[in-house]
C-alpha positions in Angstrom: 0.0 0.0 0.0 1.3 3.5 -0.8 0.1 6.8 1.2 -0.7 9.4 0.1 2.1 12.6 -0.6 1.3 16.0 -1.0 4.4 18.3 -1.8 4.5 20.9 1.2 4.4 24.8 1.0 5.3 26.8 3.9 2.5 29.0 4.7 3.3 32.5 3.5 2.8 34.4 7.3 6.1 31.9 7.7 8.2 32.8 5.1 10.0 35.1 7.9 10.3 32.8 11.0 13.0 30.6 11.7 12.1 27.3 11.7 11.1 26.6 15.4 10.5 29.8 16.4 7.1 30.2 15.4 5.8 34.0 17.0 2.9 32.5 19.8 0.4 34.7 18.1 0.5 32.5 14.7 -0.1 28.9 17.0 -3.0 27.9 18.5 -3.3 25.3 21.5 -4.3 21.6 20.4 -5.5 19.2 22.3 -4.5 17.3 24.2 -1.9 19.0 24.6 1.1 21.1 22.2 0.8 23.9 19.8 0.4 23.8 15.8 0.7 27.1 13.2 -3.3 28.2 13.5 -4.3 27.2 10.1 -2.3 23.6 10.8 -4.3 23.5 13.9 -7.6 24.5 12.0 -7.2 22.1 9.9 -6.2 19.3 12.8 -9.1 20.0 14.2 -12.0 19.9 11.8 -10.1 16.4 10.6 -11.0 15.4 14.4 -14.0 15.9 14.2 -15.1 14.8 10.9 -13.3 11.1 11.8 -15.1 11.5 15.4 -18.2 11.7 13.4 -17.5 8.1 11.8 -16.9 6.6 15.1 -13.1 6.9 15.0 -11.1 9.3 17.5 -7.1 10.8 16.7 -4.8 12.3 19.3 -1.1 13.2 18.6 2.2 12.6 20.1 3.8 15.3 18.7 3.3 19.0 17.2 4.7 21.7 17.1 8.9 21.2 17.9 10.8 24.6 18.8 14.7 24.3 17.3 16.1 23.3 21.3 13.9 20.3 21.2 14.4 19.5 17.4 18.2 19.5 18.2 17.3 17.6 21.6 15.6 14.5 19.6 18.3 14.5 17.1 20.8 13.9 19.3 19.1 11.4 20.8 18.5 9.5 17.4 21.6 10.0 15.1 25.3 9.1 16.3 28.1 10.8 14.0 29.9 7.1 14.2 28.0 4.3 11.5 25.9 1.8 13.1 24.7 -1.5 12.5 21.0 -0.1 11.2 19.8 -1.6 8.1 19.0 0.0 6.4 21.0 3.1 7.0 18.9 6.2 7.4 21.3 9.6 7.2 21.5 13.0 7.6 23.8 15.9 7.1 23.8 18.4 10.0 26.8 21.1 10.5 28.7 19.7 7.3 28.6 16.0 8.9 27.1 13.0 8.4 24.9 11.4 10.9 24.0 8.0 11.2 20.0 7.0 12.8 20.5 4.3 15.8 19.6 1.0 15.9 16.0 0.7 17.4 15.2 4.8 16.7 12.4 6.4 14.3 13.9 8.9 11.7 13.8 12.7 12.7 14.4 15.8 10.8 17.9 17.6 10.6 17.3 20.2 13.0 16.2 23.6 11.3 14.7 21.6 8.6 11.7 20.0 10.0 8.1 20.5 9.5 7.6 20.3 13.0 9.5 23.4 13.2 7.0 25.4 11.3 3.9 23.9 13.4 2.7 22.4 10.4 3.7 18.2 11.0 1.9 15.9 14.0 2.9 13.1 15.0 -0.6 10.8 14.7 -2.0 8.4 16.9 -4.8 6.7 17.5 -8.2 6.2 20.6 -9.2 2.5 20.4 -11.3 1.7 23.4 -10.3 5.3 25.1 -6.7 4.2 24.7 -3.9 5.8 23.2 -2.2 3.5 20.7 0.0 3.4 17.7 -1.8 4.6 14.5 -0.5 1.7 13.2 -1.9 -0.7 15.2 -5.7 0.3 13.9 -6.4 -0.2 10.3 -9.9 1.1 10.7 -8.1 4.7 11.3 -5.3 4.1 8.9 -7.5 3.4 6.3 -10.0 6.6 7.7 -6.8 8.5 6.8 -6.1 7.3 3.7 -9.4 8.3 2.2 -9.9 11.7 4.3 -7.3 13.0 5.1 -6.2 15.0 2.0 -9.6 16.7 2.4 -8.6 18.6 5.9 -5.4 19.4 4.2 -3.4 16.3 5.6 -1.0 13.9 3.5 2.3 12.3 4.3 6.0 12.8 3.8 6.8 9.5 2.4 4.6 7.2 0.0 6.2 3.8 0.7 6.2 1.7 4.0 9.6 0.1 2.6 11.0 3.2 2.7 13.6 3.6 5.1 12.0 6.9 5.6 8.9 6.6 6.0 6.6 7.2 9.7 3.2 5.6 9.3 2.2 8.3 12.4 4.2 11.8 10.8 1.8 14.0 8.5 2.0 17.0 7.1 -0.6 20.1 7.0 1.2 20.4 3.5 -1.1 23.8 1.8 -2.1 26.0 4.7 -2.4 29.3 2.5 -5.3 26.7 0.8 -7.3 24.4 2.8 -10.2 23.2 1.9 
């Protein structure tokens, strides 16, 4: 199965901010908890509650990542010594190459992410009032799959086999146009 990608544009009142350091007065509070560029969290929201509508509920594990904790997680992901990972998931950061540990989910190079702008969450999923995986419901994967792209919502990467890819990271990738 392939998911669907949507090529992201930075929302225009960003074109000026650093990647994570959004000004507060373009985020908005989500629930339960975190922050998301207002338009991003617009759109998060009225995904909610369409999918709440079907029966199905979403929460997040992650939003909106300032550039202390972007730098934070990378460091606690990527080594600058090759590990035994396979495969090998990379990045450049400061003119080096960095190599994702063994056990760890791929993260942004800090400065780079879409977390950074407020406009990536991290997806999960309420089964029985529980918090779990997205990927452990196929009934919300598959809610996603069809919907999301209407709220404004796709991900990254197409391909599960893709090294890359984060079944749970997706993108608010057209602010300046939502539906």
């Amino acid at each position: 199965m392939l998911y669907p990608v949507q090529k992201f544009v930075k929302p225009e009142e960003l074109e000026k901010c650093p990647n994570g350091d959004i000004p507060a007065h373009l985020l908005s509070n989500i629930k339960p908890y975190g922050q998301l560029y207002n338009k991003a969290a617009a759109a998060w929201e009225a995904m909610c509650e369409a999918a709440k509508a079907e029966g199905l509920e979403f929460s997040h594990v992650g939003a909106l990542r300032p550039l202390k904790e972007q730098i934070a997680l990378f460091e606690s992901r990527y080594s600058a010594k090759a590990t035994k990972r396979v495969p090998q998931v990379t990045r450049t950061y400061k003119g080096k190459t960095f190599f994702l540990k063994e056990g760890m989910a791929p993260a942004g190079t800090p400065g780079t992410s879409n977390h950074g702008w407020g406009c990536a969450i991290d997806v999960a999923a309420i089964v029985n009032k529980k918090l779990v995986a997205l990927g452990s419901s196929q009934k919300h994967v598959d809610w996603l799959v069809g919907n999301a792209h209407k709220y404004g919502w796709s991900w990254e990467v197409a391909a599960p086999k893709n090294p890359n890819f984060e079944i749970w990271h997706m993108i608010c990738f057209a602010c300046d146009r939502l539906p």
